[in-house]
The first five atom37 places (N, CA, C, CB, O) and aatype in JSON, in Angstrom:
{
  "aatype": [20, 20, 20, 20, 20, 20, 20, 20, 20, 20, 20, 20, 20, 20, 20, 20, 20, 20, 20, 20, 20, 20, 20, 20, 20, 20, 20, 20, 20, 20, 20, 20, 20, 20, 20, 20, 20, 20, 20, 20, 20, 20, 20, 20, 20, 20, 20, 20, 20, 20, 20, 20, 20, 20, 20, 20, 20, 20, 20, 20, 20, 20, 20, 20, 20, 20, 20, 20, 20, 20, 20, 20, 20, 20, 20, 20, 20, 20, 20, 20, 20, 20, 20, 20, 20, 20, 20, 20, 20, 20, 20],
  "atom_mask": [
    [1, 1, 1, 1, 1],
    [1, 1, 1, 1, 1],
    [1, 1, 1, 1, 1],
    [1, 1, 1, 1, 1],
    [1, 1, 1, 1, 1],
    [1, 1, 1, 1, 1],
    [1, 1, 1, 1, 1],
    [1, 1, 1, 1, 1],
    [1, 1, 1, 1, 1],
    [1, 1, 1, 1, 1],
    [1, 1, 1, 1, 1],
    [1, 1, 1, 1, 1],
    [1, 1, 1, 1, 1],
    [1, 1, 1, 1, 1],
    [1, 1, 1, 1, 1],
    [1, 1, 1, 1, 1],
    [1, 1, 1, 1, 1],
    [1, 1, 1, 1, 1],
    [1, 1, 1, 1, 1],
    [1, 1, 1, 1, 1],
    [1, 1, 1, 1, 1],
    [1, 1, 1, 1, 1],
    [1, 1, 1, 1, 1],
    [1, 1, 1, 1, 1],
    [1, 1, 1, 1, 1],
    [1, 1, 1, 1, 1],
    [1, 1, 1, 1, 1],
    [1, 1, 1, 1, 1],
    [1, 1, 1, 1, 1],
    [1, 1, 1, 1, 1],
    [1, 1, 1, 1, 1],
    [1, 1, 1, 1, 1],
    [1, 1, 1, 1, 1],
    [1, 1, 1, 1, 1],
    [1, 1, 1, 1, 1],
    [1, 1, 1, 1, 1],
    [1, 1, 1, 1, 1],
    [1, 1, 1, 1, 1],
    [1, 1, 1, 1, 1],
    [1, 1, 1, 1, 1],
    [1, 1, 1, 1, 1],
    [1, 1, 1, 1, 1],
    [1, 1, 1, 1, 1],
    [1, 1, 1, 1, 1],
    [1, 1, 1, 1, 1],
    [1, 1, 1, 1, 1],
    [1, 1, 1, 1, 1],
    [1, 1, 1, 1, 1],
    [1, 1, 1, 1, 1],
    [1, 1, 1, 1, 1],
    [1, 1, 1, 1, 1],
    [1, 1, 1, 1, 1],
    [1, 1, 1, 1, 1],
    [1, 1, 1, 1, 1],
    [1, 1, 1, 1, 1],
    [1, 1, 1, 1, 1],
    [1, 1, 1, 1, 1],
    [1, 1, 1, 1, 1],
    [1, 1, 1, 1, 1],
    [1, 1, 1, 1, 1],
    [1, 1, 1, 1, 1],
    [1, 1, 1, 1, 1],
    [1, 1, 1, 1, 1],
    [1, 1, 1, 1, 1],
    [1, 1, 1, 1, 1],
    [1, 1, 1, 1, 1],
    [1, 1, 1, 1, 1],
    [1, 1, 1, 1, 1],
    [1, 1, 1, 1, 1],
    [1, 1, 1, 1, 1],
    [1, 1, 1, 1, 1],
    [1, 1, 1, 1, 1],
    [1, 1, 1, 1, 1],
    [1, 1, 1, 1, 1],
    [1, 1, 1, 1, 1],
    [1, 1, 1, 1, 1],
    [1, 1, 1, 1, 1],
    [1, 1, 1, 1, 1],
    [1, 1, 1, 1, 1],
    [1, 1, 1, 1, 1],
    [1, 1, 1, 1, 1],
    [1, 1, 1, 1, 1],
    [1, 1, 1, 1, 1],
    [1, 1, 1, 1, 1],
    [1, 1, 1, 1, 1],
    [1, 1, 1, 1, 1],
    [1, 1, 1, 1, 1],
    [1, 1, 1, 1, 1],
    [1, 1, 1, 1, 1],
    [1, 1, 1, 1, 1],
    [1, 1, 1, 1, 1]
  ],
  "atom_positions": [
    [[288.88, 18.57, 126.92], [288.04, 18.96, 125.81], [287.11, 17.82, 125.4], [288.91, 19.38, 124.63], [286.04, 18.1, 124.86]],
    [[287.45, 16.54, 125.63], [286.95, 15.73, 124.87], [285.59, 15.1, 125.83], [288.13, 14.72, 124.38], [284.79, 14.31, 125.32]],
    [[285.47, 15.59, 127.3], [284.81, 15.79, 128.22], [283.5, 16.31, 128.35], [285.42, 16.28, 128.72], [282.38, 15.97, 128.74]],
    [[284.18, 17.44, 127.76], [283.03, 18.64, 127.07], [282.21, 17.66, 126.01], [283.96, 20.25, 126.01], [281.09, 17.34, 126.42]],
    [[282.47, 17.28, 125.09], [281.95, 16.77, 123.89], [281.0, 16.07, 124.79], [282.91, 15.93, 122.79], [279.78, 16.24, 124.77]],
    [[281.65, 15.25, 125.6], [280.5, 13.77, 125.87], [279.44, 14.58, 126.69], [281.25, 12.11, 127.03], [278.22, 14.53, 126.58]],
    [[280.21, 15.36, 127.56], [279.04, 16.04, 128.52], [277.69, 16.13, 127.4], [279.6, 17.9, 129.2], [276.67, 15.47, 127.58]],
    [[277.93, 17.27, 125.98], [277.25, 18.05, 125.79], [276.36, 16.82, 125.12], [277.78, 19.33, 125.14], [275.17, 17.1, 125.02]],
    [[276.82, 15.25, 124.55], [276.09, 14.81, 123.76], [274.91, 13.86, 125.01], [277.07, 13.99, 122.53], [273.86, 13.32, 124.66]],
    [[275.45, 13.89, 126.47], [274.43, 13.32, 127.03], [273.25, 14.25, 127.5], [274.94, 12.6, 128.03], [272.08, 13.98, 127.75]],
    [[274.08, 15.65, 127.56], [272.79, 16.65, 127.79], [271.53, 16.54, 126.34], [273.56, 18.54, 127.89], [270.33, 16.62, 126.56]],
    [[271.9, 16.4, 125.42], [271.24, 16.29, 123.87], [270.12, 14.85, 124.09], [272.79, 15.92, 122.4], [268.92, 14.69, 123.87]],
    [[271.29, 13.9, 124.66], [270.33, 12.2, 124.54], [269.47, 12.77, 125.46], [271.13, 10.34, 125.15], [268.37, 13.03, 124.98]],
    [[269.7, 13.2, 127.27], [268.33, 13.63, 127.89], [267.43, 14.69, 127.56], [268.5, 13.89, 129.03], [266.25, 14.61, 127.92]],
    [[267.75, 15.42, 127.09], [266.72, 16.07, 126.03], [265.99, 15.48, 124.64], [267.42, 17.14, 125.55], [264.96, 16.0, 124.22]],
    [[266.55, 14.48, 124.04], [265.83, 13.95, 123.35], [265.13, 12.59, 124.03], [266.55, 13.83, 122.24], [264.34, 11.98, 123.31]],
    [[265.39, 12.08, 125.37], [264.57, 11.36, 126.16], [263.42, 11.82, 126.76], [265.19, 10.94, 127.0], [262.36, 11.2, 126.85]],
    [[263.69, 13.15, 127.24], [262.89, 13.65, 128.18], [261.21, 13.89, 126.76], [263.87, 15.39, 129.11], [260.04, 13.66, 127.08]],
    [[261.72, 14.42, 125.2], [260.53, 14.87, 124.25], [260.48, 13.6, 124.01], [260.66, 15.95, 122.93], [259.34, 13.52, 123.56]],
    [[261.02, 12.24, 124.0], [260.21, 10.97, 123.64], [258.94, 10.49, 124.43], [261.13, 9.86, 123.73], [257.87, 10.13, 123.94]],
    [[259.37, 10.59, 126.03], [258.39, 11.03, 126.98], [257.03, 11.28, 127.25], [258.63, 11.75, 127.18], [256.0, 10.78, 127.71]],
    [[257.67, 12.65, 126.54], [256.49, 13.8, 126.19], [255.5, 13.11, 125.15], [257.2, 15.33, 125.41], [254.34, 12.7, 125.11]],
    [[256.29, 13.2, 124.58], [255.48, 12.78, 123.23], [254.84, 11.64, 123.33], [256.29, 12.62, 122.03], [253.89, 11.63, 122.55]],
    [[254.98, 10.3, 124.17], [254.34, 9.2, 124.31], [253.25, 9.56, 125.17], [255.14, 8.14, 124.76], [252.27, 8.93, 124.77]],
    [[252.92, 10.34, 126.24], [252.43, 10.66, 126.81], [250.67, 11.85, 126.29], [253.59, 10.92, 127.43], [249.46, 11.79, 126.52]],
    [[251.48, 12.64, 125.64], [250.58, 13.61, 125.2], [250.95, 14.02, 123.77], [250.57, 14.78, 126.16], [251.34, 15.18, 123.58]],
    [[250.87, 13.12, 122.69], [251.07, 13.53, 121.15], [251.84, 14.57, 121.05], [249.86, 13.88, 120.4], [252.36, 15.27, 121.92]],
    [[251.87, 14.62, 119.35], [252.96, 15.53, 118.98], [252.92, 16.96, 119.11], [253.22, 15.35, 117.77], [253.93, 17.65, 118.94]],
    [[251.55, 17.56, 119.48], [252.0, 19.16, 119.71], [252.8, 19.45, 120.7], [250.93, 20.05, 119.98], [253.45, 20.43, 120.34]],
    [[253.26, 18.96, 122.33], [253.92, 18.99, 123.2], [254.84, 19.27, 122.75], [253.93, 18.22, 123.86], [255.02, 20.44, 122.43]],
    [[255.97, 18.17, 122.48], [257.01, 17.98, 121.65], [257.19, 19.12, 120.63], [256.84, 16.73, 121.01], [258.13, 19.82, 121.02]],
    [[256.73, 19.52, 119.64], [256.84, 20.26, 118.57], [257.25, 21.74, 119.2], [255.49, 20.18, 117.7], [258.21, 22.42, 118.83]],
    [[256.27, 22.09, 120.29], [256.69, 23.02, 121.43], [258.16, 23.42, 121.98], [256.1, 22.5, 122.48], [258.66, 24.51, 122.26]],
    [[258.6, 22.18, 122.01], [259.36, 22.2, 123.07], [260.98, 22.16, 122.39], [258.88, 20.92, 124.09], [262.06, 22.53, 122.86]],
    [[260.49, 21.34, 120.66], [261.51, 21.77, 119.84], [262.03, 23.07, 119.74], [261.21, 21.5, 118.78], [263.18, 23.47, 119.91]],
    [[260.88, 23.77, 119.41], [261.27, 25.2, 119.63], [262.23, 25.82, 120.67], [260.19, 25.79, 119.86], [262.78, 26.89, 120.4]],
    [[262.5, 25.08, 122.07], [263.29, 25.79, 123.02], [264.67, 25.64, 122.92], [262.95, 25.47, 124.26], [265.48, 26.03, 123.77]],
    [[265.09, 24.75, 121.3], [266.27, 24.68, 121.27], [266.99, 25.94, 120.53], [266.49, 23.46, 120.76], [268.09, 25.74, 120.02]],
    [[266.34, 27.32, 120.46], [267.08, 28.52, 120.61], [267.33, 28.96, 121.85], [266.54, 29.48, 120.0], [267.98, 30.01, 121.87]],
    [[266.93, 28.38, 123.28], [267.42, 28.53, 124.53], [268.8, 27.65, 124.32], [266.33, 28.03, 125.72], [269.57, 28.13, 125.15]],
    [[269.3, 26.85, 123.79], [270.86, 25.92, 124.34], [271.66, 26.95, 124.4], [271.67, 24.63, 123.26], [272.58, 26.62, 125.14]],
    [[271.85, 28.23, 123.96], [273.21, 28.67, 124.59], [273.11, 29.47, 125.95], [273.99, 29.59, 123.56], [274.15, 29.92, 126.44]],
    [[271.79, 29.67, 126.63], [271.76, 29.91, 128.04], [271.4, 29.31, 128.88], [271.33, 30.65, 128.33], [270.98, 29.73, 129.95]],
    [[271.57, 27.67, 128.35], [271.19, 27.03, 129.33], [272.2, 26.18, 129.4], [269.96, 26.54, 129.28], [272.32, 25.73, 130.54]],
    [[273.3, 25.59, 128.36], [274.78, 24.76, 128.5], [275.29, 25.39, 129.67], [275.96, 24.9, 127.16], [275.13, 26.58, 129.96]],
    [[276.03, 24.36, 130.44], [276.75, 24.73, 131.34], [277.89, 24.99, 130.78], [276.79, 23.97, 132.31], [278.22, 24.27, 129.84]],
    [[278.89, 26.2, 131.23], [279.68, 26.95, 131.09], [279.64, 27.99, 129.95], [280.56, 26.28, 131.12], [280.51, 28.69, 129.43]],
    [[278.1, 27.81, 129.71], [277.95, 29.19, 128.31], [278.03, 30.77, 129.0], [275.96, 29.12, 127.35], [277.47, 31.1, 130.04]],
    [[278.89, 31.64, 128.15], [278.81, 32.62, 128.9], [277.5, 33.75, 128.57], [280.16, 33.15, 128.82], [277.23, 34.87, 129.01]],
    [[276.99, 33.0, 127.76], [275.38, 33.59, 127.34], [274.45, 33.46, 129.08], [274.4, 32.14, 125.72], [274.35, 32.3, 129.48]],
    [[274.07, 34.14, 129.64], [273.69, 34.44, 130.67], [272.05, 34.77, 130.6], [274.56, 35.42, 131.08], [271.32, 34.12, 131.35]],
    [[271.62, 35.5, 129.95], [270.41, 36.38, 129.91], [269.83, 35.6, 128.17], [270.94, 38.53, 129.98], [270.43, 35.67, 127.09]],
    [[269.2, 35.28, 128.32], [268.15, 34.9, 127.64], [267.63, 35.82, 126.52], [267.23, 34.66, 128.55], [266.98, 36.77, 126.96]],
    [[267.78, 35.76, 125.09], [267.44, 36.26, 124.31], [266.03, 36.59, 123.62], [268.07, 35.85, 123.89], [265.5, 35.49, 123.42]],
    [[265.46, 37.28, 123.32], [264.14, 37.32, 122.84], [263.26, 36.0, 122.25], [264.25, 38.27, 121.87], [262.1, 35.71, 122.57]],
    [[263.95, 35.44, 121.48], [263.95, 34.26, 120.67], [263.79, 33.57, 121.54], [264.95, 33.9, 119.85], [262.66, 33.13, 121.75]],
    [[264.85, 33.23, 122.34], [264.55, 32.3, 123.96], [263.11, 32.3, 124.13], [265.24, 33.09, 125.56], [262.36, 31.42, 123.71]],
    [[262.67, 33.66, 124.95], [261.52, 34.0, 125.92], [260.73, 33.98, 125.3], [261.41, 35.06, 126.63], [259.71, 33.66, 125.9]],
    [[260.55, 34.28, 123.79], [259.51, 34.2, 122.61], [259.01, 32.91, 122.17], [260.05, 34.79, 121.41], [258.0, 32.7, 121.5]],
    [[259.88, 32.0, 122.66], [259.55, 30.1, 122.21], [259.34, 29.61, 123.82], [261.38, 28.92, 121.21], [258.81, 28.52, 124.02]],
    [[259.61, 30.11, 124.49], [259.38, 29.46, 125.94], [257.62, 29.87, 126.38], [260.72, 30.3, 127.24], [256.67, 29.2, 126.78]],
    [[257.81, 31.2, 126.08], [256.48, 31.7, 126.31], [255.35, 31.04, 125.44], [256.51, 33.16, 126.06], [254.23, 30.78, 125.88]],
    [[255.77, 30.81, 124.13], [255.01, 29.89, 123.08], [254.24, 28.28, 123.96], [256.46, 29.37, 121.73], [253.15, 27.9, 123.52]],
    [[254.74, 27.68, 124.86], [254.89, 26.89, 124.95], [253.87, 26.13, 125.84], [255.9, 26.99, 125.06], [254.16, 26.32, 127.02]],
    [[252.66, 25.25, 125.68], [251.35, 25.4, 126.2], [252.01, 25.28, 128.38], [250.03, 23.67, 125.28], [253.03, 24.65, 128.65]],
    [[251.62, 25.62, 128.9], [251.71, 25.85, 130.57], [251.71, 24.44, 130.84], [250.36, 26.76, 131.46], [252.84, 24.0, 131.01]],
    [[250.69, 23.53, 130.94], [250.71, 21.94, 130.82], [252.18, 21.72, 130.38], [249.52, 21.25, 129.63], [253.2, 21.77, 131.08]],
    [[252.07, 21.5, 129.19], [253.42, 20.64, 128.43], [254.55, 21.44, 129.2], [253.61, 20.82, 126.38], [255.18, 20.66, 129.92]],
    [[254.85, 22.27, 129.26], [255.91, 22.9, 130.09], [256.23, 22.01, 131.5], [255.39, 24.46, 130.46], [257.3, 21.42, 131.67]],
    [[254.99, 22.02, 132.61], [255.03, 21.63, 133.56], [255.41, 20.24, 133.58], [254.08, 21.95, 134.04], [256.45, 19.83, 134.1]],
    [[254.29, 19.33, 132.83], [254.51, 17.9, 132.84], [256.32, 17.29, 132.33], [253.23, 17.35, 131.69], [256.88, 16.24, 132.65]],
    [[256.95, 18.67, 131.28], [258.38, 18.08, 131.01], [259.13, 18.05, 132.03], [259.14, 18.74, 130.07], [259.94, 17.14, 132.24]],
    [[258.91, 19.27, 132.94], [259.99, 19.88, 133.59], [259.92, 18.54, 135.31], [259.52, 22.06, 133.84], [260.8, 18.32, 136.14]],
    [[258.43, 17.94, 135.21], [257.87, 16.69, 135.87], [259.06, 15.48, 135.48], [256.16, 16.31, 135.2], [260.06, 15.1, 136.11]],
    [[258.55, 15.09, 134.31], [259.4, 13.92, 133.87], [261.21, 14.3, 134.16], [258.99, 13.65, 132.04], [262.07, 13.63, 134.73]],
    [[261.29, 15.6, 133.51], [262.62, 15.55, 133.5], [263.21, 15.27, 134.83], [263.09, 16.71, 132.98], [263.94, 14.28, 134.88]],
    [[262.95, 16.28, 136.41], [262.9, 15.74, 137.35], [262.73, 14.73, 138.41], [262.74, 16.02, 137.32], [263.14, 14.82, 139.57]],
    [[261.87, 13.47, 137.69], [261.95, 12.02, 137.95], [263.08, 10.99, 137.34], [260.7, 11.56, 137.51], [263.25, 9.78, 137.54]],
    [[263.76, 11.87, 136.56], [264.33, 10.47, 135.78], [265.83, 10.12, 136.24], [264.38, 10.69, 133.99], [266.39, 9.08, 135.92]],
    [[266.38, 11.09, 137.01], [267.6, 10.86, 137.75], [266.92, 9.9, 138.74], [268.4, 12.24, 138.41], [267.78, 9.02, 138.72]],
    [[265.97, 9.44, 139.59], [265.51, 8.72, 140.22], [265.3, 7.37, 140.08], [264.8, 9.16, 140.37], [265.49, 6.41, 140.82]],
    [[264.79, 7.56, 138.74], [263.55, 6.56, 138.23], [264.98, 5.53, 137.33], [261.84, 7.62, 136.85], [264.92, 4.32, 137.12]],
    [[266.33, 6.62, 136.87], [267.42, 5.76, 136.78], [268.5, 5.16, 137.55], [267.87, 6.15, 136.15], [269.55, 4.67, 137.12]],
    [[268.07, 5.28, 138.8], [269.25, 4.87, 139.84], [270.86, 5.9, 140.01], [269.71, 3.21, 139.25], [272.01, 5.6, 140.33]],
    [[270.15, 7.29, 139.58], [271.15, 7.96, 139.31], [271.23, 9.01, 140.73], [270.96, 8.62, 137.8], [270.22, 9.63, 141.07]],
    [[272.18, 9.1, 141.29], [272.17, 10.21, 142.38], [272.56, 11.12, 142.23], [272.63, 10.1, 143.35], [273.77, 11.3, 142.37]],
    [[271.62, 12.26, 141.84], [272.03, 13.88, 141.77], [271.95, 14.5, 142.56], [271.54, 14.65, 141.08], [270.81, 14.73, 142.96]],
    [[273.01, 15.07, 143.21], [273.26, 16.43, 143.87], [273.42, 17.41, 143.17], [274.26, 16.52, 144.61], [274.36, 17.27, 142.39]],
    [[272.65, 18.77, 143.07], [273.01, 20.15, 142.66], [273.14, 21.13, 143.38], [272.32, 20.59, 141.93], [272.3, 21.59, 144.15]],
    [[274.47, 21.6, 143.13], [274.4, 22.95, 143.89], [274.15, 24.13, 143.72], [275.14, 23.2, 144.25], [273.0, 23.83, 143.38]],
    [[274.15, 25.24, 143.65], [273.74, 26.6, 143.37], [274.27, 26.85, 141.63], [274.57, 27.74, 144.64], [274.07, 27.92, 141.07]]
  ]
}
């Protein structure tokens, strides 16, 4: 259990790394965006049994300028790298 906790608070720190990022990069509307996708965390935690994506979800994702989307989903994908971290994912 106590596993879980840490998991969930480093998923939180790289999400609040990944909008510091952002935000240094391309000011605060990005970011402000992207706050919004935190009504996606319960289909996107691993082991949530929330599966399908709620209106609210798709309604703040869709909100979300195409740029700033791309460039996060950029950074976020460099930074296991860029930290000497080796990720493997599987299905």
């Amino acid at each position: 259990m106590a596993d879980m906790g840490v998991s969930k608070i480093n998923q939180v720190a790289l999400v609040l790394l990944v909008l510091a990022l952002v935000a240094r990069t391309y000011g605060q509307t990005c970011p402000n965006q992207l706050s919004n996708l935190n009504v996606c965390a319960p289909f996107v935690v691993p082991g949530s049994a929330d599966l399908t994506p709620n209106s609210d979800c798709c309604g703040a994702l869709q909100a979300v300028d195409h740029d700033c989307l791309c460039s996060t989903i950029r950074v976020a994908t460099r930074l296991p790298t860029q930290c000497n971290l080796p990720v493997t994912c599987g299905n």
